[in-house]
C-alpha positions in Angstrom: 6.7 -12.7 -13.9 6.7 -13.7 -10.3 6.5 -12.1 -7.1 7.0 -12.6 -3.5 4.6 -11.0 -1.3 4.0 -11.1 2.4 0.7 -11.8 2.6 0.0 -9.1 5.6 2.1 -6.9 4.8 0.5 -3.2 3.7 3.8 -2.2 1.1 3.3 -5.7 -0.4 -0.1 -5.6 -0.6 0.2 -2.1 -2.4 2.5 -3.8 -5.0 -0.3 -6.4 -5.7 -2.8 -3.8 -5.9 -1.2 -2.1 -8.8 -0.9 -5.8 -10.3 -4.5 -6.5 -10.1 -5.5 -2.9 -11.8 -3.3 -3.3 -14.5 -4.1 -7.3 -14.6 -1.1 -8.2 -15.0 0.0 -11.8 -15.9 1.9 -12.9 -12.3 2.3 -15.5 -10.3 2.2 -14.3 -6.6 3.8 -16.3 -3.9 1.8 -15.3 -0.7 4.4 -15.7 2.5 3.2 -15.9 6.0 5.5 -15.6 8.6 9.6 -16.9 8.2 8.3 -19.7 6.1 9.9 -18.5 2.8 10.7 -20.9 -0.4 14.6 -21.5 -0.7 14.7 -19.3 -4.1 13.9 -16.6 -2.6 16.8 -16.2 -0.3 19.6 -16.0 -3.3 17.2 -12.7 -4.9 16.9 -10.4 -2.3 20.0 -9.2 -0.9 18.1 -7.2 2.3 16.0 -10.0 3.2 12.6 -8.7 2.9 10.0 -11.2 1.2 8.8 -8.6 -1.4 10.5 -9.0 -4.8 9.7 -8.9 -8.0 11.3 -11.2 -11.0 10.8 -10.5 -14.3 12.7 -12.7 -16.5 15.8 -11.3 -15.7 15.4 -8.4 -13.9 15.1 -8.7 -9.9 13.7 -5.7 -8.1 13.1 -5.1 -4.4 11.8 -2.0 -3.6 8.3 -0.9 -3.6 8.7 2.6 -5.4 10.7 0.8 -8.0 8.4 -2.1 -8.4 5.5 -0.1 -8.8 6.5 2.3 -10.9 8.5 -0.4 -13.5 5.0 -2.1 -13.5 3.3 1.3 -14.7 5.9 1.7 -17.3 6.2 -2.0 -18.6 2.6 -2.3 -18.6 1.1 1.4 -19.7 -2.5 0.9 -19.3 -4.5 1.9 -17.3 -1.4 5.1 -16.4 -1.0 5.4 -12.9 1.5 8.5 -13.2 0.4 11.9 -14.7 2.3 12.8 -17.6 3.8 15.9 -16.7 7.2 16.3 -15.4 6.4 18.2 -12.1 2.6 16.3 -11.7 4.7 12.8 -11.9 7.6 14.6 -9.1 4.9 15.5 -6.4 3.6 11.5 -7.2 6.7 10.3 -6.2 7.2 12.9 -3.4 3.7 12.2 -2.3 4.6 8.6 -2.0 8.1 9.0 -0.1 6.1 11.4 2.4 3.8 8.2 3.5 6.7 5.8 3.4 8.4 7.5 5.8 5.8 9.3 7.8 3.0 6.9 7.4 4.4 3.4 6.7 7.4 4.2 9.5 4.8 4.2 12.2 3.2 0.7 11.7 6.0 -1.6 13.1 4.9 0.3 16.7 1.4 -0.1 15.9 1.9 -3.9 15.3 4.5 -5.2 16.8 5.1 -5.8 20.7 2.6 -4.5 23.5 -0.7 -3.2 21.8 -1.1 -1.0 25.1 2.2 0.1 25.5 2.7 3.7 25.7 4.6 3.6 22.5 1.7 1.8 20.6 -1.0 4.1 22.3 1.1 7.3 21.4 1.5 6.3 17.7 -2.2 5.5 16.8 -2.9 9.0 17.8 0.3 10.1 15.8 -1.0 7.7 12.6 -5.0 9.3 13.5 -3.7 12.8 13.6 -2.3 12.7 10.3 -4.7 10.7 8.0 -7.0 13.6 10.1 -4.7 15.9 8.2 -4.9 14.0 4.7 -8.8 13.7 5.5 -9.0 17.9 4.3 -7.0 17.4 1.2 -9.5 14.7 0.1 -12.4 16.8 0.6 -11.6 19.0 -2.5 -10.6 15.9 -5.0 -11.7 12.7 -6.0 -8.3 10.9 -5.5 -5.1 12.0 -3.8 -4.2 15.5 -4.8 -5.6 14.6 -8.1 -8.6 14.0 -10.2 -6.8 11.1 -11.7 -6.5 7.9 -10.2 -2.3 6.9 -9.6 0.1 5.0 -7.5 -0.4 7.2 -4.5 -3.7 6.3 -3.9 -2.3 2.2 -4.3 0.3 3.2 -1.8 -2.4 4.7 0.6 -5.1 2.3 0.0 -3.7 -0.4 2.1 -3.6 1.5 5.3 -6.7 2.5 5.1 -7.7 -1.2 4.9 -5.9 -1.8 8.4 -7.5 1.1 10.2 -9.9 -1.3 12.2 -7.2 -4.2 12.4 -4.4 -1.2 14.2 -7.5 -0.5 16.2 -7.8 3.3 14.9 -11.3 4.9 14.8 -12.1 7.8 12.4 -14.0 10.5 13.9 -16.9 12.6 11.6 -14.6 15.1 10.3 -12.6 12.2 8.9 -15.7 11.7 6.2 -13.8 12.5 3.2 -11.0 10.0 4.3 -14.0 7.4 4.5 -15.4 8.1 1.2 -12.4 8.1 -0.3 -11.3 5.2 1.3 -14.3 3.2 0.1 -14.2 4.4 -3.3 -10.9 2.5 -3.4 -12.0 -0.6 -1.5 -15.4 -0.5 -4.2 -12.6 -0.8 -6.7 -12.4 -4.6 -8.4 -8.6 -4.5 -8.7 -8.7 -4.0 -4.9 -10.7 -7.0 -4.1 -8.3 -9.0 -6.1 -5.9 -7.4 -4.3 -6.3 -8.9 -0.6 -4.9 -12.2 0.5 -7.4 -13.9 2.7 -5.9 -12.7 6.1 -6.6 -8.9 4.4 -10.2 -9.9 3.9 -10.5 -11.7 7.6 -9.3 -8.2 8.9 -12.5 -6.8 8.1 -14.9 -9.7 7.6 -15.1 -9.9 4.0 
């Protein structure tokens, strides 16, 4: 099993942080920048660097990728086991991908003091702000159980101080949540060294 990751890149890194907690056997090619192997151009008919190859099988999307991981590879589960439970996951997850995720190419990209970037850093604040409530009533997201939403979530979280995004107090459940995750071994695996020079580690 291989895969191609962009080795800033929050979705990728999400993808390796369900590899390293289910320690799965991979070899993962970290890309920086348009420098990307010659192989990799013939798999991936969208052009994005993330892709996953298992012996035959070529995938491409995050959601798929991480949930054929949890399947191929059951344990540790990172979906409930209930029909509706394992629906809001995957809802949970869209929700961030397109509300959270969509923001960050503002955020990154371009003037860091444009009015675009200023205006969605408060957007991206607001709403982990929001999130922050829900989190003070469970351990994980909308669960007791560990699962893929809190692998898709994680990686954000990671960026805050590299998007330049302060917390205020009532954000302390966010934090502590947050840090459970980053105490987690699978996460440390996880980063690429650019991840870790984002906050010093």
């Amino acid at each position: 099993m291989s895969l191609y990751s962009d080795a800033m890149c929050p979705v990728s890194h999400a993808v390796r942080f369900v590899l390293a907690e289910k320690a799965i056997n991979v070899e993962i090619h970290n890309i920086v920048g348009d420098d990307r192997p010659e192989d990799l151009i013939g798999l991936n008919p969208y052009d994005n660097v993330l892709t996953l190859v298992d012996r035959d099988l070529v995938l491409y999307e995050a959601q798929v990728i991480m949930e054929y991981l949890d399947e191929r590879f059951p344990h540790p589960p990172l979906m409930p086991v209930e029909p509706v439970a394992r629906a809001n996951n995957r809802q949970y997850r869209y929700r961030f991908g397109r509300d959270t995720y969509s923001m960050l190419d503002s955020i990154t990209q371009g003037n860091q003091e444009s009015e675009i970037a200023i205006f969605t850093r408060k957007k991206l604040r607001e709403q982990l702000l929001s999130v922050s409530a829900i989190l003070a009533q469970t351990s994980y997201f909308m669960a007791e159980e560990y699962s893929l939403v809190d692998c898709y979530l994680a990686p954000i979280l990671w960026r805050l101080p590299h998007y330049n995004i302060k917390l205020p107090k009532q954000a302390k459940p966010l934090l502590q949540y947050a840090d459970r995750l980053f105490e987690r071994e699978a996460f440390k695996r996880s980063l690429t060294e650019f991840e870790q020079e984002m906050r010093g580690v």
